[in-house]
N, C-alpha and C positions, 0 to 999 in steps of 0.2 A: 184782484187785490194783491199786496206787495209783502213783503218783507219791509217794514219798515228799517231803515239805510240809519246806521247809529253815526253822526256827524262827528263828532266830539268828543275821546273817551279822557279824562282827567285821571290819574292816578298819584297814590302815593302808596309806596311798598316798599313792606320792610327786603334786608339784605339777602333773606331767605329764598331757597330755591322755589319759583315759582310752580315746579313740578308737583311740591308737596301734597297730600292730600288735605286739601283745605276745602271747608265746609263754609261759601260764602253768605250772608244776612241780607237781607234787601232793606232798604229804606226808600219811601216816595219823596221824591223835593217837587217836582210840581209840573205845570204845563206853563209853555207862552199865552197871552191872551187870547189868542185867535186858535188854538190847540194845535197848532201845529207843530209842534217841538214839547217832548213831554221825558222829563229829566229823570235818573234814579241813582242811588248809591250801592253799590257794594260793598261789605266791610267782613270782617272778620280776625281771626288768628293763625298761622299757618300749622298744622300738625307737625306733630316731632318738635319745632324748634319753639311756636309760640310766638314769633313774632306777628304783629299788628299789619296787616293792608285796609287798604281802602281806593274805593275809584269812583268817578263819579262818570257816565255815562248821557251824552245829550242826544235824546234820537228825534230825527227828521222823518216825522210821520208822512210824508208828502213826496220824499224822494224816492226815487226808481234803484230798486235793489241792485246791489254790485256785492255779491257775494264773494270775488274774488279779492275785494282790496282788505285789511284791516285796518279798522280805524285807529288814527293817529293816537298813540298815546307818552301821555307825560308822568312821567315816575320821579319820585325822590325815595331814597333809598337810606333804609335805620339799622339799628340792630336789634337783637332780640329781645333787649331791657328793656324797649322802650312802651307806653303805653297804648292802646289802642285810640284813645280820645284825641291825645293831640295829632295821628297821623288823619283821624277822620280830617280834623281841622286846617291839615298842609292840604289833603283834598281839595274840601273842599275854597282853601285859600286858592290853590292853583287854577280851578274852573270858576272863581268867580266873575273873573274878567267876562268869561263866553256866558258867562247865568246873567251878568246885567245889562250885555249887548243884545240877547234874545230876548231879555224882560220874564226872565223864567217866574214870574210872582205868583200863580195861578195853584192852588192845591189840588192834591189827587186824591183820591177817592177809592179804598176797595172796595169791589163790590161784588167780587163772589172769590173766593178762597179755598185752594187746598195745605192746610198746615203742615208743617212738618210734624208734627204730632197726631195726627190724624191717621188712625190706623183701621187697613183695610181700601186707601185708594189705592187707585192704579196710574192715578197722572193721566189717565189718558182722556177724558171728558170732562166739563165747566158748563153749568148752565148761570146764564146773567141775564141781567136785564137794567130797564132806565131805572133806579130807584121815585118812587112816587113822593109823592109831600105830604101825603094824608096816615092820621094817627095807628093805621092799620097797618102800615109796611107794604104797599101796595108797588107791583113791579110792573113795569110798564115794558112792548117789545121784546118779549121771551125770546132768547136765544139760546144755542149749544155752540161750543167751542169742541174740536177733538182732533187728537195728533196722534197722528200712528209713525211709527219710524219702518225704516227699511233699510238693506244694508249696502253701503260706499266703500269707497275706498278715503284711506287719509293720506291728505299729498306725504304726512310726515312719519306716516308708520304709530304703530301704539305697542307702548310698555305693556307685554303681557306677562311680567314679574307677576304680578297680583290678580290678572283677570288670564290665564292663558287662551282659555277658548273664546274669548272677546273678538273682536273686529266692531270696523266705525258704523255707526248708521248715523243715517237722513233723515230729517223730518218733513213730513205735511204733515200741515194745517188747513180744517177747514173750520167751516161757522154754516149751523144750519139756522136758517130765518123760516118760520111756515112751514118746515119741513121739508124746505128747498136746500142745498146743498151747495155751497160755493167754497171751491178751492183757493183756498188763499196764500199759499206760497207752496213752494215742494223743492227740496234741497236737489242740486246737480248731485250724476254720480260720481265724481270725484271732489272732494270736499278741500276748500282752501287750506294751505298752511295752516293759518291764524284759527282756524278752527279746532285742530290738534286732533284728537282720535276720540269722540262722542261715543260709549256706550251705553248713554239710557238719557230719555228725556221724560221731562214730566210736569203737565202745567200747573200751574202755580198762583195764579192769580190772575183777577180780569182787573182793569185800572179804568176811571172814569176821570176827566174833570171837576171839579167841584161842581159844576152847573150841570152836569148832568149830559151833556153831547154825548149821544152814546155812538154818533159817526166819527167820533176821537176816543174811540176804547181800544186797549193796548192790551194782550197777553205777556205775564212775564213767566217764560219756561228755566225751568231747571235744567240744564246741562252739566251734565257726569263726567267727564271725560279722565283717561288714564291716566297716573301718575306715579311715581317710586316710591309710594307709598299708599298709594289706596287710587278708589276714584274724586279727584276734585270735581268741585258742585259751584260752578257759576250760573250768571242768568243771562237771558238775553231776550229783545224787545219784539216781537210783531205783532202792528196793526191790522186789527179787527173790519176798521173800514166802516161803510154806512151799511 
């Protein structure tokens, strides 16, 4: 199983340095019909100065990881005044073109969750399953999700203003089915540029289709990584697989 390959990333950002410690929000837009392409947004405020981002992320559930390139991204750039809503909306104005070329129309589904308000996780295990149709909540195909990290080197080095005894780590992921154990991705020891200096990950959600394909279920992980002002917190996508 792979690292699902993020095709497409859309962005609007404010003027603010992207180093900030900024605490990103997830929102689901949805899957292509065939589930091979399953879309999500990022949004938030940046610390310190408060300006607005947003990006909108298309991932190619089906492509063969390249961990080395980063996906292309398109920025439009504000100031600090400006509100959060309308930069979601330069977003998502900017990926519409790639959202109606891939037929993005399909909704997503959580269907097991660690909140950010949820206290006492560790991020590091997710049990899911098919959700059922019957009045009882009945879960079909029990699974476990669980990510341990390890420690890399970062091509770019990390701000240890705020974390000094930090250094970058790698994640694997696996997914136990039956009790069976399949590795599903495991980061190189040296981690791309674009990746910047990760020091904590932690899962976050398991995503379904509406219809329920649970051989199109996606993890969205929390990534920490250093900044000049604290750790910022983005996310990013891998497939779960059948």
């Amino acid at each position: 199983m792979r690292l699902a390959a993020a095709v497409v990333l859309f962005a609007a950002l404010s003027g603010a340095s992207a180093s900030a410690a900024d605490r990103a929000l997830v929102e689901l837009i949805g899957y292509s019909p065939d589930g091979r392409y399953f879309t999500y947004e990022e949004f938030g405020t940046h610390d310190g100065s408060g300006a607005p981002f947003a990006e909108i992320t298309i991932v190619d559930l089906d492509a063969d990881p390249d961990p080395v390139v980063q996906p292309p991204t398109f920025a439009a750039e504000g100031g600090e005044d400006l509100l959060l809503r309308p930069i979601r909306s330069e977003a998502r104005d900017r990926a519409q073109t790639e959202l109606d070329r891939l037929a993005i129309t399909e909704p997503a589904q959580y269907v097991s969750m660690v909140g950010d308000g949820v206290t006492g996780a560790d991020g590091e295990a997710l049990r899911f399953g098919q959700p059922g149709s019957g009045p009882i909540g009945e879960v079909y195909d029990d699974r476990l999700v669980t990510l341990e990290s390890f420690p890399t080197e970062s091509t770019t080095g990390c701000d240890t203003t705020y974390y000094p005894d930090e250094r970058a780590l790698g994640l694997a992921l696996n997914v136990w089915v039956g009790g069976v154990r399949r590795l599903l991705h495991s980061d190189p020891l040296q981690l791309p540029a674009w990746r910047g200096c990760p020091i904590d990950y932690r899962l976050h959600a398991v995503v379904l289709p509406y219809n329920g394909d649970i051989s199109r279920a996606v993890t969205l992980i929390s990534v920490y990584t250093t900044g000049w002002e604290g750790a910022d917190r983005t996310f990013m996508a891998i497939a779960l697989g059948k």
